[in-house]
C-alpha positions as CSV (number, residue, x, y, z in Angstrom):
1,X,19.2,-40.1,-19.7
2,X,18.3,-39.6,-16.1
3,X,19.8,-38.4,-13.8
4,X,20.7,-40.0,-10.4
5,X,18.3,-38.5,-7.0
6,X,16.0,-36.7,-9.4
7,X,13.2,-39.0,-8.7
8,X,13.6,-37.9,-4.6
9,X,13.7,-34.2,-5.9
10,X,10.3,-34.9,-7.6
11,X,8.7,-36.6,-4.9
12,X,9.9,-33.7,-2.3
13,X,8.3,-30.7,-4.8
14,X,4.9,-33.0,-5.0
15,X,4.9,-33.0,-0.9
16,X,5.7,-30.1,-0.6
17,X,3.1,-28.2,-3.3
18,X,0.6,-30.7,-2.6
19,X,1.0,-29.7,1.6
20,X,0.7,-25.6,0.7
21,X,-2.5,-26.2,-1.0
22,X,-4.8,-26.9,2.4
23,X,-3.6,-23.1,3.5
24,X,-4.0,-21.6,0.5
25,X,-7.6,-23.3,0.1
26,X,-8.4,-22.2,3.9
27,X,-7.1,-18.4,3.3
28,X,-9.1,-18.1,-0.3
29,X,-12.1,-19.7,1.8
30,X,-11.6,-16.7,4.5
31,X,-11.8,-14.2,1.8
32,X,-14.6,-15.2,-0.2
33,X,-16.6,-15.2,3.6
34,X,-14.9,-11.5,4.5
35,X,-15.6,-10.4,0.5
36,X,-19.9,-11.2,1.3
37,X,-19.9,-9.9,4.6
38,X,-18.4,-6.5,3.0
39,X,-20.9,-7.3,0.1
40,X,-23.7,-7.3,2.7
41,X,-22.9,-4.3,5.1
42,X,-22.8,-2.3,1.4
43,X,-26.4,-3.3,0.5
44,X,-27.6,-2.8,4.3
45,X,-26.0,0.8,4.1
46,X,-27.6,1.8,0.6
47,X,-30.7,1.1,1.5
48,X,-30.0,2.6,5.1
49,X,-29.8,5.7,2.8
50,X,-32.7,5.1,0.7
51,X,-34.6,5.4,3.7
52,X,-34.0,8.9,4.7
53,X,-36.0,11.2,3.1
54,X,-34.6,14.2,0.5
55,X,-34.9,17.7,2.4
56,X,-36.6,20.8,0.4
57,X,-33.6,23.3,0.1
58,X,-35.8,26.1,-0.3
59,X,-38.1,25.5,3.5
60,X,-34.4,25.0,4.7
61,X,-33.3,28.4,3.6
62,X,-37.0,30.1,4.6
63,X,-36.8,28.6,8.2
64,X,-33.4,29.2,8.7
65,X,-33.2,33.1,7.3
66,X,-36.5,34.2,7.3
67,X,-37.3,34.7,4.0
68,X,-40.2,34.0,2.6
69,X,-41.0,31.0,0.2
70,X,-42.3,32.9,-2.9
71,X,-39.4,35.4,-2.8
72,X,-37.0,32.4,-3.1
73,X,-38.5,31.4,-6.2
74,X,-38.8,34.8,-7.7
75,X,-35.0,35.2,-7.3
């Protein structure tokens, strides 16, 4: 049994899914390029950190109040 237009019905869904797939394919495209160039400012940032160089806590505290270095580690 069939019934009378649905063949007009089909044909308008298929245009119409088959014209939403360019966008979608162009905004998952725009992603994927926003996704690596997050991807790559998160690498050049860890090893931006990498670079700097871990600071002695103990000369901090001797040059900063006076203390002396073997009485820091005596504590």
């Amino acid at each position: 049994m069939t019934i009378p237009g649905s063949e007009y019905l089909t044909k308008i869904l298929h245009a119409a899914s088959q014209s939403l797939l360019i966008p979608d394919i162009v905004g998952l495209l725009f992603f994927l390029v926003f996704a690596f160039m997050e991807l790559g400012s998160f690498v050049a940032e860890m090893r931006r950190r990498k670079v700097i160089q871990p600071v002695n806590l103990l000369e901090v505290i001797h040059d900063v109040g006076g203390v002396s270095l073997w009485q820091m580690r005596n504590l």
